[in-house]
LUMSEDREN-521664 format. One line per field, with one value per residue (C-alpha): residue number from 1; residue in three letters; x, y, z. Coordinates in nm, 3 decimals, padded with zeros to 5 digits. Layout:
<sites>
pos: c(NUM ...)
code: c(Ala ...)
x: c(X ...)
y: c(Y ...)
z: c(Z ...)
</sites>
This chain:
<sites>
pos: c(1 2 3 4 5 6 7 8 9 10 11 12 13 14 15 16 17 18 19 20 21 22 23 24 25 26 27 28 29 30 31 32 33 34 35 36 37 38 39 40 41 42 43 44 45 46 47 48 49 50 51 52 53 54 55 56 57 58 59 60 61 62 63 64 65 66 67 68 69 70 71 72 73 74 75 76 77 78 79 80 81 82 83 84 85 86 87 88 89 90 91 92 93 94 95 96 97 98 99 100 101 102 103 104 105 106 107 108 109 110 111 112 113 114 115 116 117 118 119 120 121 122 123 124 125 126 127 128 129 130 131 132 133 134 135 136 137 138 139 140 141 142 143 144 145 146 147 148 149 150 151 152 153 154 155 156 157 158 159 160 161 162 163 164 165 166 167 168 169 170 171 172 173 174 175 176 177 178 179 180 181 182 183 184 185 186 187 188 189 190 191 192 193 194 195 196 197 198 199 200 201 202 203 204 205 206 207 208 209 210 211 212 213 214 215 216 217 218 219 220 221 222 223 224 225 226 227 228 229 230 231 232 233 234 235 236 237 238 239 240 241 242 243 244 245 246 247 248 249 250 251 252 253 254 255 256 257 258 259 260 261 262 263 264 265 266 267 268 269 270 271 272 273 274 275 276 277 278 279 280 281 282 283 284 285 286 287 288 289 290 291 292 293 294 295 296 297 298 299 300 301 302 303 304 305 306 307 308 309 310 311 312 313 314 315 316 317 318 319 320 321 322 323 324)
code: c(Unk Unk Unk Unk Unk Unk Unk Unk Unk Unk Unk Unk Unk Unk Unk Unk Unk Unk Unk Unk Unk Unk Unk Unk Unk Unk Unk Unk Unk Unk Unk Unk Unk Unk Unk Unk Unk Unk Unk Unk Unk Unk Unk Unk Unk Unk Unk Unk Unk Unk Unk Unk Unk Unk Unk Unk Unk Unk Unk Unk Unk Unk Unk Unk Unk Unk Unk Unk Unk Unk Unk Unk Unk Unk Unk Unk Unk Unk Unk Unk Unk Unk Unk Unk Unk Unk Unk Unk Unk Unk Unk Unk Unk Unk Unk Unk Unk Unk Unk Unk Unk Unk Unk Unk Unk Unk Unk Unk Unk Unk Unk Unk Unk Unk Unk Unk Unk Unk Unk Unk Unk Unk Unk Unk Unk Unk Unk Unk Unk Unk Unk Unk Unk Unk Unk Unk Unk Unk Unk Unk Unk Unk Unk Unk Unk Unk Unk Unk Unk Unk Unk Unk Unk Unk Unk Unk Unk Unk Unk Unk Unk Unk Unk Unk Unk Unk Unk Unk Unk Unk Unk Unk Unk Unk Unk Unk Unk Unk Unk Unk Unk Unk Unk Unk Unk Unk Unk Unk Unk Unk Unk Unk Unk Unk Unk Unk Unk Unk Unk Unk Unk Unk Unk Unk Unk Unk Unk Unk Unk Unk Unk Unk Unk Unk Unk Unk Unk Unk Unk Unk Unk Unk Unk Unk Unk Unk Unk Unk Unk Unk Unk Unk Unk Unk Unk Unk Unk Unk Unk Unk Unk Unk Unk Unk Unk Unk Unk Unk Unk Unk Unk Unk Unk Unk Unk Unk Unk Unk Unk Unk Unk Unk Unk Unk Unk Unk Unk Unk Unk Unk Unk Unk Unk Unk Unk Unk Unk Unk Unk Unk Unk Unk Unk Unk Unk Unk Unk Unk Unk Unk Unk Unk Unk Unk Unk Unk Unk Unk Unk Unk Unk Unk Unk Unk Unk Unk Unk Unk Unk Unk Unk Unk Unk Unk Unk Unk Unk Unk Unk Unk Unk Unk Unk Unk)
x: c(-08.857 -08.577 -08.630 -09.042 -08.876 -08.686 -08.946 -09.140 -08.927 -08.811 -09.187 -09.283 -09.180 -09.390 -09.219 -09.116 -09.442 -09.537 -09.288 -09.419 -09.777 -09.653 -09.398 -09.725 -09.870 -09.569 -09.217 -09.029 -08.697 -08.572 -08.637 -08.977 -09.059 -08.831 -09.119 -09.375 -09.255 -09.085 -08.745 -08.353 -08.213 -07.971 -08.306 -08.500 -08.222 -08.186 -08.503 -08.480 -08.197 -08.348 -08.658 -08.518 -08.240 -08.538 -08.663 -08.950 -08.853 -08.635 -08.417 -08.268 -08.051 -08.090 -07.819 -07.799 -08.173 -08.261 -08.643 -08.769 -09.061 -09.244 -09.102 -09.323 -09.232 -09.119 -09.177 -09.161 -09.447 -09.660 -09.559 -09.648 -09.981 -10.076 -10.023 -10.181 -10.478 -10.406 -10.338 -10.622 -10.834 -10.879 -10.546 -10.473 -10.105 -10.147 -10.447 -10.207 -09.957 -10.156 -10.292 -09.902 -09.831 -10.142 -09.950 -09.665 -09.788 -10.010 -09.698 -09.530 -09.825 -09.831 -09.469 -09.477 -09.813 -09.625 -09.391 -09.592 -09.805 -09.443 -09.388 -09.666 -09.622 -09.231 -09.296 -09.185 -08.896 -08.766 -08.787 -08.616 -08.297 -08.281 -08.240 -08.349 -08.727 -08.668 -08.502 -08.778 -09.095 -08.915 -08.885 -09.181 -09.358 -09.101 -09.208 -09.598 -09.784 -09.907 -10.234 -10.485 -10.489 -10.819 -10.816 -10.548 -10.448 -10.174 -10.135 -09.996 -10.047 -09.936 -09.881 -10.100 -09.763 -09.799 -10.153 -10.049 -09.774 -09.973 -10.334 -10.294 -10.207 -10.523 -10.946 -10.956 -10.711 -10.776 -10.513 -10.562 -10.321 -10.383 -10.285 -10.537 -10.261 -10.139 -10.476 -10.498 -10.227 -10.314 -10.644 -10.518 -10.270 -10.493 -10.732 -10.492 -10.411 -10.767 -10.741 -11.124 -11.087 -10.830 -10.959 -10.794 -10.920 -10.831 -10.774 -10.538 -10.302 -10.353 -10.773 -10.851 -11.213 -11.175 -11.315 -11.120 -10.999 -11.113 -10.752 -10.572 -10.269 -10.122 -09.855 -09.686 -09.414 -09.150 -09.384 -09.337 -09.023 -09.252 -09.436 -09.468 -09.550 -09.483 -09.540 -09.872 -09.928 -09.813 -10.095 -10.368 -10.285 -10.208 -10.610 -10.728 -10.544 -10.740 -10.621 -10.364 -10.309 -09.999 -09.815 -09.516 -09.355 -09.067 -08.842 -08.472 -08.242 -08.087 -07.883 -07.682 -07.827 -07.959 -08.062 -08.356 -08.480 -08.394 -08.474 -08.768 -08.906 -08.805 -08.914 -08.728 -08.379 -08.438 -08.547 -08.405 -08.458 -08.558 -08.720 -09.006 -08.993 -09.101 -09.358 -09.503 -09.486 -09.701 -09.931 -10.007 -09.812 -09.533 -09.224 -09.110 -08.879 -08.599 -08.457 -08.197 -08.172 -07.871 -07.855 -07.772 -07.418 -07.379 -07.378 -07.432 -07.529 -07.901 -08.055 -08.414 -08.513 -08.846 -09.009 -09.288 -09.510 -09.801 -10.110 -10.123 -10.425 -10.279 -10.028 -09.743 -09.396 -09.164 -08.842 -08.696 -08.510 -08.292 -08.287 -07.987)
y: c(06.186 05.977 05.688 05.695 05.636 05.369 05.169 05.203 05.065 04.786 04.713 04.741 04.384 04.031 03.811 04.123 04.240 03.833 03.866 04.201 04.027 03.769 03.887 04.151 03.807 03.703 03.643 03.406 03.233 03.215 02.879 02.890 03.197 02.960 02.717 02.927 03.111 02.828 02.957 02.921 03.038 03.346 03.484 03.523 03.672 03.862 04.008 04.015 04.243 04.465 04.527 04.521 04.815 04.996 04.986 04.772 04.440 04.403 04.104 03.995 03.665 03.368 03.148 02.996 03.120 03.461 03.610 03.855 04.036 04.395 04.690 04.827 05.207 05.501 05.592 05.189 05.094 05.355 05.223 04.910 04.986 05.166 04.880 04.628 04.831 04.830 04.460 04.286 04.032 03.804 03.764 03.425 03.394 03.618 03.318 03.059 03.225 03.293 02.920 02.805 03.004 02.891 02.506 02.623 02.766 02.475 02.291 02.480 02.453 02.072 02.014 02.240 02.039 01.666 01.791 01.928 01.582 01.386 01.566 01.666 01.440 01.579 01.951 02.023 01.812 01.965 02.344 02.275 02.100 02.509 02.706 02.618 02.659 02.742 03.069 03.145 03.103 03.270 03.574 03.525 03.568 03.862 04.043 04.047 04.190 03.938 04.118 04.276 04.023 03.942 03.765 03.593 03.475 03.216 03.240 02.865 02.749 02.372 02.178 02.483 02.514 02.846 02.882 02.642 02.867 03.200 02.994 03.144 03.472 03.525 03.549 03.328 03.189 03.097 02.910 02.877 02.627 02.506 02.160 01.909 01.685 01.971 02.102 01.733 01.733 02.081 02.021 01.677 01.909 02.181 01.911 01.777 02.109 02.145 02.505 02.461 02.878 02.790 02.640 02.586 02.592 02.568 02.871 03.002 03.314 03.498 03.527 03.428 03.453 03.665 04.013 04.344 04.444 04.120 04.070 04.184 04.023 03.774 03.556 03.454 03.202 02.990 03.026 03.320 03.118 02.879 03.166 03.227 03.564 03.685 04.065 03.949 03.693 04.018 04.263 04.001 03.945 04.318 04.350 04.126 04.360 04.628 04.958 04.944 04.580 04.417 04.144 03.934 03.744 03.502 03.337 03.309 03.587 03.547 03.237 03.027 02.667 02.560 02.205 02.392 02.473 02.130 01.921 02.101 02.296 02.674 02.943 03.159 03.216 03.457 03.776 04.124 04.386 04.581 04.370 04.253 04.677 04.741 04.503 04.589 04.970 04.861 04.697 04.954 04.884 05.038 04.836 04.846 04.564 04.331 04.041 03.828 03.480 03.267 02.949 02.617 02.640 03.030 02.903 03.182 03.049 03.021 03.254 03.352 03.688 03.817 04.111 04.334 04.537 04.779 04.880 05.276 05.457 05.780 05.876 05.637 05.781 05.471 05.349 05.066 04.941 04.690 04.370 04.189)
z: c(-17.089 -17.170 -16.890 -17.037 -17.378 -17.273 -17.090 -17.361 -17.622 -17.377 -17.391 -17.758 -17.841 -17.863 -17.625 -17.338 -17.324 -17.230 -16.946 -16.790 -16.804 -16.634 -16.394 -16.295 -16.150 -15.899 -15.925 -16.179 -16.249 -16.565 -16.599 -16.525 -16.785 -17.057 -17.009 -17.065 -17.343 -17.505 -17.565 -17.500 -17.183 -17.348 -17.529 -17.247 -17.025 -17.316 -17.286 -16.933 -16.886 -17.111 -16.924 -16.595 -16.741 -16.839 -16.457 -16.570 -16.385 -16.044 -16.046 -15.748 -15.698 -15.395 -15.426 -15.733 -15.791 -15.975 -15.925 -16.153 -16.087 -16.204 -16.050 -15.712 -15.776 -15.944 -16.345 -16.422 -16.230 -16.351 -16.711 -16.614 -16.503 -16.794 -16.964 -16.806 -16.809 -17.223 -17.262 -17.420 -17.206 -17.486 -17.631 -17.723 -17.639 -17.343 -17.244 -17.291 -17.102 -16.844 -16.775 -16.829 -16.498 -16.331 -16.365 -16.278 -15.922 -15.925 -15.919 -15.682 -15.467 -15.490 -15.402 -15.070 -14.990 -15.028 -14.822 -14.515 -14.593 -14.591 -14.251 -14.076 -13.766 -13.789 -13.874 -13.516 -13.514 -13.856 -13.781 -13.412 -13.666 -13.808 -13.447 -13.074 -13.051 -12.730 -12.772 -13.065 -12.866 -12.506 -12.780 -12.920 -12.584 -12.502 -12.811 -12.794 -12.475 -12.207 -12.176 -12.399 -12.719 -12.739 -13.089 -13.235 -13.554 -13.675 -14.062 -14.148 -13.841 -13.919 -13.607 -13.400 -13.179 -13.169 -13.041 -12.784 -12.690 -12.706 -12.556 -12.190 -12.334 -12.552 -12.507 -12.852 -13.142 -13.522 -13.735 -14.070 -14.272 -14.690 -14.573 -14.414 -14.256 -14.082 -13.942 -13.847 -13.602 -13.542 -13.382 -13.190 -13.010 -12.931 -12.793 -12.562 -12.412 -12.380 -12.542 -12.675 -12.730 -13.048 -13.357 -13.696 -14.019 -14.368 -14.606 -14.820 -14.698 -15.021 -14.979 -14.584 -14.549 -14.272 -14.161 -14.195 -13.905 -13.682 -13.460 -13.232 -13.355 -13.605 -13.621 -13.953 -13.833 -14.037 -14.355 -14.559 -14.695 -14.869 -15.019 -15.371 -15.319 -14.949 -14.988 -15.098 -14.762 -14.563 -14.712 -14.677 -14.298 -14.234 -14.383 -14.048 -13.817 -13.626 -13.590 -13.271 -13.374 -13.406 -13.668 -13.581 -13.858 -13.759 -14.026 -14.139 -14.226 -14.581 -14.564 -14.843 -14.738 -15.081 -14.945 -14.761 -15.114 -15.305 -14.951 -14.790 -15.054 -14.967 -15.204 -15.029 -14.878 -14.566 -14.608 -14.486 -14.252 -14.498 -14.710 -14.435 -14.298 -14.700 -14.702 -14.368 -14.461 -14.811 -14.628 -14.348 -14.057 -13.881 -13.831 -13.413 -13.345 -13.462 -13.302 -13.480 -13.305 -13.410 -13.505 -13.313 -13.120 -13.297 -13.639 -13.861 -14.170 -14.036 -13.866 -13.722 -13.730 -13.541 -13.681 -13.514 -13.669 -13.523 -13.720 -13.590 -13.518 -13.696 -13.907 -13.855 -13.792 -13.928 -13.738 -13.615 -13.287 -13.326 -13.035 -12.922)
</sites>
């Protein structure tokens, strides 16, 4: 009784009730709620602590970033979805609020998309200056069966390296990127390898307009870090995956390297073990495999980590085997 009457009275106030509206739409920095609410820094930390001590909001830091978003479990999320069942639709400040964020991710959305446009010829070139691309796509092809994919799919495909890679491997291959130039250079390599059973296409992770259950396997590689909402990108693919199916995301462990954010637009700073087995769990799957990859000449401050998932058939039993 006493954690309910806390949430609520962290809730019962104007400007926290604006955050937990729109913290229940993605994940936020403070600076980017001060701009939508319109006020100082120490008021809307304030305000922040308070709801995320009442196990309304989880905050966690990335550098010098901090995200706050609405809590996924327990006696707060229930809270919170009462209320966003109670908030009214046609609330003027909770209207204005609303379009405010859409900018914002507009915004985000924009700068990732200048910079894939800014290096879309050089995508390759970039990722291979984080850890030997080598190593990645000899694990890659380690990790996922050499027979039996019949239908593949590579969420953010950009330069279609990947179904290049996986091509011999698989009966047909769809890439979907939200960036034109990419697809570009995407479909130029694809034709030169002649692999006329891969195509590419253009569609946002967050609503593919793709079947349930239509693949054998997906591939999310180096992009959930531009993500504004990579739980989210995880569900959505996990939704294309038959039954038996399998998902393989491949991106950076948590790292310190704030230039990737301010120089190549990162949303993200790595992710954990047990931050990707969480999402995959929510959306379905059952995490099987880890492989941590080091960086270039064993530097540890960047490094990839491969993550397999399977979509069981049954009741899955979770665990998790850890790869050299």
């Amino acid at each position: 009784m006493d954690t309910l009457l806390n949430a609520l009275r962290a809730a019962a106030e104007p400007t926290r009730l604006r955050i937990l509206a729109l913290c229940l739409h993605g994940e936020l920095t403070v600076s980017e709620l001060m701009n939508i609410l319109g006020q100082s820094q120490p008021r809307v930390s304030r305000h922040l602590k308070l709801l995320s001590d009442a196990g309304l909001l989880e905050r966690f830091q990335e550098g010098s970033w901090v995200f706050h978003r609405a809590a996924h479990d327990g006696q707060g999320r229930d809270v919170l979805v009462a209320l966003q069942g109670l908030m009214p639709a046609d609330d003027i400040t909770l209207a204005r609020d609303a379009a405010l964020l859409k900018e914002i991710k507009r915004d985000r959305a924009a700068q990732a998309a200048a910079y894939f446009r800014t290096n879309a010829i050089a995508w390759d070139e970039v990722r291979s200056l984080h850890v030997d691309d080598t190593e990645v796509e000899n694990t890659i092809l380690d990790m996922l069966p050499e027979y039996g994919i019949e239908a593949l799919l590579d969420v953010g495909t950009g330069t279609g390296r990947m179904l290049e890679l996986l091509a011999p491997r698989i009966q047909s291959g769809l890439g979907i990127d939200a960036s034109r130039d990419m697809l570009a250079v995407a479909r130029s390599h694809l034709d030169h390898g002649g692999f006329h059973h891969c195509q590419v296409r253009q569609a946002d992770m967050y609503r593919t307009p793709l079947s349930d259950a239509a693949y054998d396997a997906a591939l999310i590689h180096q992009v959930l870090h531009f993500a504004d909402d990579p739980a989210a990108a995880v569900a959505e693919t996990a939704r294309t995956i038959r039954p038996g199916g399998m998902m393989l995301i491949v991106d950076f462990a948590p790292h310190s390297l704030e230039q990737l954010r301010r120089e190549h637009e990162h949303r993200r700073l790595g992710f954990s073990d047990g931050e990707i087995a969480e999402w995959m769990i929510e959306a379905g799957l059952e995490p099987q495999r880890i492989s941590h990859l080091d960086g270039p000449k064993g530097n540890k401050q960047l490094t990839v980590t491969l993550w397999l998932g399977i979509k069981p058939e049954t009741t899955p039993v979770y665990h998790l085997t850890a790869v050299a």
